[in-house]
DRENZA-340086 format. One record per residue: z, y, x of N, C-alpha, C, O in turn; residue number from 1; residue in three letters. Coordinates in steps of 0.2 Angstrom, whole numbers, always signed. Example, Ala and Ser with C-alpha at 12.3 -4.5 7.8 and 13.67 -1.06 7.14 Angstrom:
% residues 2
PT   n_up  n_north  n_east  ca_up  ca_north  ca_east   c_up  c_north  c_east   o_up  o_north  o_east   nr  rest
PT    +39      -28     +66    +39       -22      +62    +39      -16     +66    +42      -17     +71    1   ala
PT    +35      -11     +64    +36        -5      +68    +39       +0     +64    +40       +6     +67    2   ser
END
This chain:
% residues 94
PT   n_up  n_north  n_east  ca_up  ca_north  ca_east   c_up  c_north  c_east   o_up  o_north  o_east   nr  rest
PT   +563     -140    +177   +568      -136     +181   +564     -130    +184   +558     -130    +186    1   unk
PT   +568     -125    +185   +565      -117     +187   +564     -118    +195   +568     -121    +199    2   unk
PT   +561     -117    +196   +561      -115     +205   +568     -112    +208   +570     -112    +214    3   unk
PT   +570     -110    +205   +577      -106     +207   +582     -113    +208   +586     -114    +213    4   unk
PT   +581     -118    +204   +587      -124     +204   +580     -129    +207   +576     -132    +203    5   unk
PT   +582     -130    +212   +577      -138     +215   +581     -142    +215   +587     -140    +212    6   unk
PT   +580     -148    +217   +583      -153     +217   +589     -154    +223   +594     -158    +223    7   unk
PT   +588     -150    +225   +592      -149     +232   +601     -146    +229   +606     -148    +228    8   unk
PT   +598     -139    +227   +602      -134     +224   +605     -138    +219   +610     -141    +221    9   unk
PT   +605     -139    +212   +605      -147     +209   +614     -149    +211   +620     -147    +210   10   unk
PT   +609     -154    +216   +612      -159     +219   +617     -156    +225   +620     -160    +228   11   unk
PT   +619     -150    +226   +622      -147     +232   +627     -143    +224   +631     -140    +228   12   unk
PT   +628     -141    +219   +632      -139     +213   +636     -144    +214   +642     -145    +216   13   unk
PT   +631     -147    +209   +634      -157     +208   +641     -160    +209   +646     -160    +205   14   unk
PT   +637     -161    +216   +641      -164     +221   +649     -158    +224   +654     -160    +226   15   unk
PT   +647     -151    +224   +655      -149     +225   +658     -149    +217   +664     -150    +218   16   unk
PT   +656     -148    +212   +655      -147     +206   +662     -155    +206   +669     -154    +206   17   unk
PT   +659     -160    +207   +661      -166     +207   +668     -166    +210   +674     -167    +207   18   unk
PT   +668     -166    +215   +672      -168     +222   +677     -161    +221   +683     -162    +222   19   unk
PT   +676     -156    +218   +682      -150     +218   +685     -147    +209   +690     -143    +207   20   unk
PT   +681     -150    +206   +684      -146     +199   +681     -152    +195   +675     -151    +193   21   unk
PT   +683     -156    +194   +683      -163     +190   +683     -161    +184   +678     -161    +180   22   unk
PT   +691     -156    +182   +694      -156     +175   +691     -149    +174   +689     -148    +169   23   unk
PT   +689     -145    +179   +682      -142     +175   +678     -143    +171   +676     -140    +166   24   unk
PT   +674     -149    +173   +670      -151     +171   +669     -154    +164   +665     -154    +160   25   unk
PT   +677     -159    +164   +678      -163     +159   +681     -157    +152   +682     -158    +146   26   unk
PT   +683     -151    +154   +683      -145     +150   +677     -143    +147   +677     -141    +142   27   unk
PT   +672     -144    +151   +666      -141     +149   +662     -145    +142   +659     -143    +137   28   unk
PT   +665     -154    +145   +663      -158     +139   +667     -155    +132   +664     -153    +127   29   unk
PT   +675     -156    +132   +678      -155     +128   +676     -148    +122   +676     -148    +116   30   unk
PT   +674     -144    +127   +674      -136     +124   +668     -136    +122   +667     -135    +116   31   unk
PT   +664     -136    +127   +656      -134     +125   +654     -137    +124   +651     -136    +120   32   unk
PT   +653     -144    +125   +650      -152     +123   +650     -154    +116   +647     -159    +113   33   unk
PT   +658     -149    +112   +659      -154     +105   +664     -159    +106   +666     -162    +101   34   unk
PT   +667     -161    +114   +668      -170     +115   +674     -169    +116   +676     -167    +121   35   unk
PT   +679     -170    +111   +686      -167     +112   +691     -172    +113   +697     -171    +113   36   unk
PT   +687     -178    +115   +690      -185     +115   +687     -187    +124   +686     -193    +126   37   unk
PT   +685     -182    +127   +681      -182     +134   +687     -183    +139   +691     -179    +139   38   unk
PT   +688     -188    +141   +694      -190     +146   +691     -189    +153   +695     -186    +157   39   unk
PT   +687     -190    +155   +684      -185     +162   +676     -185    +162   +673     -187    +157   40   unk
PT   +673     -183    +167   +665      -181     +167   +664     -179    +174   +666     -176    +179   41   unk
PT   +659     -182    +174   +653      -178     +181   +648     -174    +179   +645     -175    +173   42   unk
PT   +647     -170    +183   +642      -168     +183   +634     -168    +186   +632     -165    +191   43   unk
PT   +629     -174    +181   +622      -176     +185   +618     -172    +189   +615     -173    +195   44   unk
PT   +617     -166    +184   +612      -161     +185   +613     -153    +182   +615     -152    +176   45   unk
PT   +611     -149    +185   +610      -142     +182   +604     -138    +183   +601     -138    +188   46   unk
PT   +602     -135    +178   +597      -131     +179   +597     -125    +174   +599     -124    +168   47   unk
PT   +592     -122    +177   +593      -115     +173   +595     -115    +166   +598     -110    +164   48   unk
PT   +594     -119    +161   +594      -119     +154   +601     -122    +151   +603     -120    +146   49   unk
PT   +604     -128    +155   +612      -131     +156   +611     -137    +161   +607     -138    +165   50   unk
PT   +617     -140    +160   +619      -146     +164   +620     -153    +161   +624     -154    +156   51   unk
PT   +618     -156    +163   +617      -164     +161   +625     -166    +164   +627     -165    +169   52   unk
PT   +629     -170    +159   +636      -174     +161   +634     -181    +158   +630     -182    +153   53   unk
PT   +639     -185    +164   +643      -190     +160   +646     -191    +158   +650     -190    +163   54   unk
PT   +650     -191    +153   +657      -191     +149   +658     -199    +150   +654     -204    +151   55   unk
PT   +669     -199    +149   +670      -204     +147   +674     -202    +142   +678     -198    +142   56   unk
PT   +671     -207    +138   +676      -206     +130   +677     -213    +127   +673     -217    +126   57   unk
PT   +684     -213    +127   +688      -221     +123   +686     -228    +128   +687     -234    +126   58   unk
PT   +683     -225    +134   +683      -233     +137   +675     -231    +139   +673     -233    +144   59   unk
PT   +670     -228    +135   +663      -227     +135   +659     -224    +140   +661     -218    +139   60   unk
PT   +654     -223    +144   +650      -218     +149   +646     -216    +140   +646     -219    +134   61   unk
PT   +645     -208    +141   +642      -205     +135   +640     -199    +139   +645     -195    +141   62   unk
PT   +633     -198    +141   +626      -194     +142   +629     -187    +136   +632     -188    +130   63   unk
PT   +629     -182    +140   +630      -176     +136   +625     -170    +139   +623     -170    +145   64   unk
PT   +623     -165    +135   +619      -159     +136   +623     -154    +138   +629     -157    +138   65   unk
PT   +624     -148    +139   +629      -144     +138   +623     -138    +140   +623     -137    +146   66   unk
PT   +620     -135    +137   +616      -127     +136   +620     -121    +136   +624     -119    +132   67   unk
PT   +616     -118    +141   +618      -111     +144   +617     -106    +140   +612     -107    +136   68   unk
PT   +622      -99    +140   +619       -96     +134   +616      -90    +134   +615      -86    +131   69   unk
PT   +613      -92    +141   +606       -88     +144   +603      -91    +149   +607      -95    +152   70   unk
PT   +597      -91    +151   +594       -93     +157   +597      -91    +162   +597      -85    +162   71   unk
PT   +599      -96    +169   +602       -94     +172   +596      -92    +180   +591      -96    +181   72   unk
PT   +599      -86    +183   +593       -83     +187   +593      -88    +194   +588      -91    +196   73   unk
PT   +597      -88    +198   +597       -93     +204   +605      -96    +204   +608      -95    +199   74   unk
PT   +607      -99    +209   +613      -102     +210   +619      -98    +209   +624     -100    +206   75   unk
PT   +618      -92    +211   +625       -87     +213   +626      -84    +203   +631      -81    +201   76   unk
PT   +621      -86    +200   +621       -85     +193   +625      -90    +189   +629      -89    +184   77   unk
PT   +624      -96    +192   +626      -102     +189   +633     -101    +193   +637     -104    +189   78   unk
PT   +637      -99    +197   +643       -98     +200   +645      -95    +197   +651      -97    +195   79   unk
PT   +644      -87    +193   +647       -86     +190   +648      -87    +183   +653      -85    +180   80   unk
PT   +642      -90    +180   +643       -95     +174   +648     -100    +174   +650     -101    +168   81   unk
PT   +650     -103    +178   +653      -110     +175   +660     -105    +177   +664     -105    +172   82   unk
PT   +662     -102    +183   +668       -99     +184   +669      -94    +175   +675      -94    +173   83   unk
PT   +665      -92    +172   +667       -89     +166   +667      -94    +162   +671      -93    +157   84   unk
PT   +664     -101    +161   +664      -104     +155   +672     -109    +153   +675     -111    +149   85   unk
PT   +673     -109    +162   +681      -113     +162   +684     -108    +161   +686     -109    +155   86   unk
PT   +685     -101    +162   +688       -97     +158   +690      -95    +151   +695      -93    +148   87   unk
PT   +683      -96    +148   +685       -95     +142   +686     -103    +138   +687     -105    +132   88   unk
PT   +685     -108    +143   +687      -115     +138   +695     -114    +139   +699     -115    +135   89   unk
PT   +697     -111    +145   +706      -111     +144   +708     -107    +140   +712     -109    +137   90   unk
PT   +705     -102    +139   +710       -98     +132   +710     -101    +125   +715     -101    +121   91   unk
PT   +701     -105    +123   +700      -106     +118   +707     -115    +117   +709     -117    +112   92   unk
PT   +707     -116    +121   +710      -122     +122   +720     -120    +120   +724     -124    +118   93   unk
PT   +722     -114    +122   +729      -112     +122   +732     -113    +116   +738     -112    +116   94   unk
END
């Protein structure tokens, strides 16, 4: 992990990441993940390069990757990434 994302930063995404935009998340598996059978998700971890989820699929916990399509520079970078990437999984998904 880059010094711009500590464990703090991380875990302070995560957790509102979790607690506020679930079906974001569970969009992120569907669209960017490949997992189109992704019925909800958390999100573990983030760092400059992507974000670590768990998926549920068909009854299953399933470990997913989800890489960034650029290195992201600190936190305010990563805000505006995921706020574009739920964007563009809503269009691709219409």
């Amino acid at each position: 992990m880059s010094e711009q994302f500590s464990t703090e930063i991380s875990d302070r995404i995560c957790k509102h990441m979790n607690e506020d935009h679930a079906a974001a998340i569970a969009l992120y598996a569907q669209t960017f993940g490949n997992s189109p059978d992704t019925e909800a998700a958390q999100m573990l971890s983030i760092d400059a390069l992507g974000m670590n989820l768990m998926t549920q699929v068909k009854g299953e916990s399933v470990p997913l990757r989800i890489e960034f399509d650029h290195a992201l520079q600190d936190s305010e970078d990563a805000h505006h990434t995921l706020i574009a990437m739920v964007k563009q999984a809503r269009t691709l998904t219409k």
